[in-house]
N, C-alpha and C positions, 0 to 999 in steps of 0.2 A: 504493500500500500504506500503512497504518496506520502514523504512527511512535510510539512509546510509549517517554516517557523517564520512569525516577524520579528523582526531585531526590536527589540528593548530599548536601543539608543536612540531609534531614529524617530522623528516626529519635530514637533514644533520646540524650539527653542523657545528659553523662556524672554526673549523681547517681543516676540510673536504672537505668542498666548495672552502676554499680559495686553498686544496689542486689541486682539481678537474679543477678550474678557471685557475692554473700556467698552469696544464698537456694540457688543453682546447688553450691556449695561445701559448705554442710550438707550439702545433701540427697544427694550424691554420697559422704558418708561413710556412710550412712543412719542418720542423725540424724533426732528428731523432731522438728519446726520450724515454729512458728505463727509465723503474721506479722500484727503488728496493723492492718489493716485493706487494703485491697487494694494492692501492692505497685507498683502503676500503674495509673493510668487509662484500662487497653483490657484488655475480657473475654476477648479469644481470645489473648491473654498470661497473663492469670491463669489459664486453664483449663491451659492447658500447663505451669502451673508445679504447676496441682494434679494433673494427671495425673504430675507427679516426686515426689507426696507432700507440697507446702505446706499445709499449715493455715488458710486466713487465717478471724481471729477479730475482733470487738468489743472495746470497754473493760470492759462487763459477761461477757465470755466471760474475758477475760484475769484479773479479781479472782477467777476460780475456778480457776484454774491455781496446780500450786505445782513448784516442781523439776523448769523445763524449760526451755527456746531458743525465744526470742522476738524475731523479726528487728521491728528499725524499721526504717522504710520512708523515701526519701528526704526525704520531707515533714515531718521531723522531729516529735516529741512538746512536752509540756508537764512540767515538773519534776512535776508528780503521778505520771507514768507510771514516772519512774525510782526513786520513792519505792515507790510499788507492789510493782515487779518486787523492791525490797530487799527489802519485805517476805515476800515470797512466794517467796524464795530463787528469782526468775526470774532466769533469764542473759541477757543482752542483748546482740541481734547488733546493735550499731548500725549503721543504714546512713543515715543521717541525710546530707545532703548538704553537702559542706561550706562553702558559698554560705550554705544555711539555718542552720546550726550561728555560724558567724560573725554572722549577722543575729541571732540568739536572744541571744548576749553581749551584742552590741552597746545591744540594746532593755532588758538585762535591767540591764546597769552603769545607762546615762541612767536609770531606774527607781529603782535602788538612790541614784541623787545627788538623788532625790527633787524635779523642779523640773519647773514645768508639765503641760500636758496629752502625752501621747506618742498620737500619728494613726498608724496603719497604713492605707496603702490597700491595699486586698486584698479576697477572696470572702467574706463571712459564712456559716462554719460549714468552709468548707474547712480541710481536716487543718493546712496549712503554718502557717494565721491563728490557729490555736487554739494550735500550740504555742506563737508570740510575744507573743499575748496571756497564754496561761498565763506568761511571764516578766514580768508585770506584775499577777500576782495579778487577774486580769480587767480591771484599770481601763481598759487601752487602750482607745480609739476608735477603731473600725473605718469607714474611708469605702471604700462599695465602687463608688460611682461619683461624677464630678466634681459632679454636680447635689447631694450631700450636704455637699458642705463648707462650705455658707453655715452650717447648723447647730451650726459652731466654736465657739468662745468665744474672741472674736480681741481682747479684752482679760488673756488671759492666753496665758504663753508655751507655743508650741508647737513640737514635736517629731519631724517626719513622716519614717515611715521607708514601704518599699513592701513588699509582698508579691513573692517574685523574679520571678514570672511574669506582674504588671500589663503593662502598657502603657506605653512609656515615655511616648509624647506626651500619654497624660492622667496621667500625673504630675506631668510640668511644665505641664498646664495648671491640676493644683490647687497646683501651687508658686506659678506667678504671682497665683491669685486671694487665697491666702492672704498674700504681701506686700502685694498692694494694700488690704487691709484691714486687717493687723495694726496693733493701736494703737502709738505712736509708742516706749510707755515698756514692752511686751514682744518676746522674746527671737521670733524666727524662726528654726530651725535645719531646714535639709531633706537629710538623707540617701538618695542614689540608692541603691537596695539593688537593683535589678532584675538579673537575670542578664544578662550578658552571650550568651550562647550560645543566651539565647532573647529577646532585644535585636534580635541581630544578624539573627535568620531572619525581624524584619518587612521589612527592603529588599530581602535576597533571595529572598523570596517572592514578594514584590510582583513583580521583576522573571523571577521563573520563571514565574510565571501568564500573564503578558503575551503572552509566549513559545507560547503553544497554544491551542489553539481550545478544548479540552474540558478542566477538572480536576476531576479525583479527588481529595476530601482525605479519605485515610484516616485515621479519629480514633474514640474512643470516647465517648460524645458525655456523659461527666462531665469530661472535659477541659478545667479552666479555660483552658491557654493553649492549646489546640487550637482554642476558639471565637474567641480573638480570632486566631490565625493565620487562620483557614475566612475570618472576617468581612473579614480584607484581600486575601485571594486573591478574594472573590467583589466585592469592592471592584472589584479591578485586572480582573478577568475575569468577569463576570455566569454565562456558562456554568461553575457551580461548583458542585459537588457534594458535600455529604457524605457518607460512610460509613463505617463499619464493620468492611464485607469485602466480600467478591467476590459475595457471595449481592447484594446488594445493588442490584448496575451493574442499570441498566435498557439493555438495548439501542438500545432507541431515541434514548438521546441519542449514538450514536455514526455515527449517521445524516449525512450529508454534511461528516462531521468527516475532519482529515485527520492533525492532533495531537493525540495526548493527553497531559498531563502528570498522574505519579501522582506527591503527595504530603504528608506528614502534620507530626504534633506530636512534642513530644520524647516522649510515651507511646505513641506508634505502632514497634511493633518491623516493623524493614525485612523479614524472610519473610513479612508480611504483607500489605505494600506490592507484592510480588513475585508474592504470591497472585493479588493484583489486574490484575497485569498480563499473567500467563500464562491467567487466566478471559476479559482483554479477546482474548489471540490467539486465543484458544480460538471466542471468539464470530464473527471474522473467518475461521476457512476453513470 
């Protein structure tokens, strides 16, 4: 018989949940409630939160809003946005994560003591990098993969902080190239900013894939750390699959299989995950 485990780790992180929990909390008062931009990265999440009544809008949908509740999303904003909502007597459900919120200070003080260049590594144009960059009036430099960091200016001092949900081992592999190059007479300062809780779900992934003949990574596939969780599982496990949802499973790859393993990103809500696996029993009697 089929055995069909979900991984334990995988689900919603908690900037997520708590994001999920505020939006869950209006809307159960029946308040009106936009949320600036998708409240997570997996549709059959947002669709459930729109069939409770969410809203979710653009930055040009929200400059036409005035006198209402407007959830931020764990991915935190850029100081224009909170300036906005002033103006436009919008209420603001922050749900900014508090990982990203401390990283936004963080970037925004070294900013304000005005010295060298400040590096984020992170996605170009993803929600989280705009807010950090917006606390640097754009100037940040965004590196979103280690092949860009030759393009530095490694005579002047630099500042690199990470996006939470990079990578850690090319992190430090753009830590080490940037010491080996830095000139003698600037500043090298490297800030780990990466999450922990989604840090910690590259080794045991790694060792949950290993584990099964078949995985399922359930993800939405705008999922910045969902690609790199997919890309170590199919690393550790060739027989690796992405998807979606259960519409998805191809039967045929369960064909002399005798484990499956179901598991996702921190944007992956677990009745999802559960969907997946009662579609796979389903396909077995």
């Amino acid at each position: 018989m089929l055995q069909i485990e979900i991984d334990n780790g995988s689900g919603f992180c908690f900037g997520v949940t708590t994001a999920i929990q505020k939006a869950e909390e209006e809307l159960a008062k029946g308040t009106l409630l936009y949320c600036l931009g998708d409240i997570v990265h997996n549709g059959m999440e947002c669709e459930r939160l729109r069939e409770m009544g969410l809203i979710t809008i653009n930055h040009d949908e929200m400059r036409q809003l005035h006198d209402v509740k407007v959830l931020l999303r764990a991915h935190g904003e850029p100081p224009e946005t909170y300036e906005l909502a002033r103006q436009n007597n919008i209420e603001i459900i922050d749900a900014t994560c508090p990982v990203v919120l401390q990283l936004q200070k963080r970037i925004k003080k070294q900013y304000e003591a005005g010295a060298g260049q400040i590096v984020i590594f992170g996605k170009k144009g993803h929600a989280e990098v705009l807010g950090l960059v917006g606390q640097t009036h754009s100037d940040a430099i965004i590196i979103e993969h280690f092949n860009e960091v030759s393009q530095l200016d490694f005579s002047k001092d630099i500042y690199l902080y990470s996006q939470t949900t990079k990578s850690l081992d090319e992190f430090h592999r753009i830590i080490e190239y940037i010491q080996a190059h830095i000139s003698p007479e600037a500043t090298f300062k490297s800030f780990d900013t990466i999450c922990r809780s989604v840090a910690n779900r590259m080794p045991n992934i790694s060792q949950y894939a290993s584990r099964h003949d078949l995985i399922l990574f359930v993800c939405g596939r705008k999922s910045s750390n969902g690609k790199v969780l997919f890309e170590e599982c199919r690393r550790v496990n060739p027989n690796t699959h992405l998807i979606e949802g259960p519409e998805e499973i191809n039967p045929q790859w369960l064909e002399g299989i005798k484990t499956v393993g179901i598991c996702g990103a921190t944007s992956t809500p677990k009745w999802l995950m559960e969907q997946c696996r009662d579609a796979i029993s389903k396909m077995e009697q």
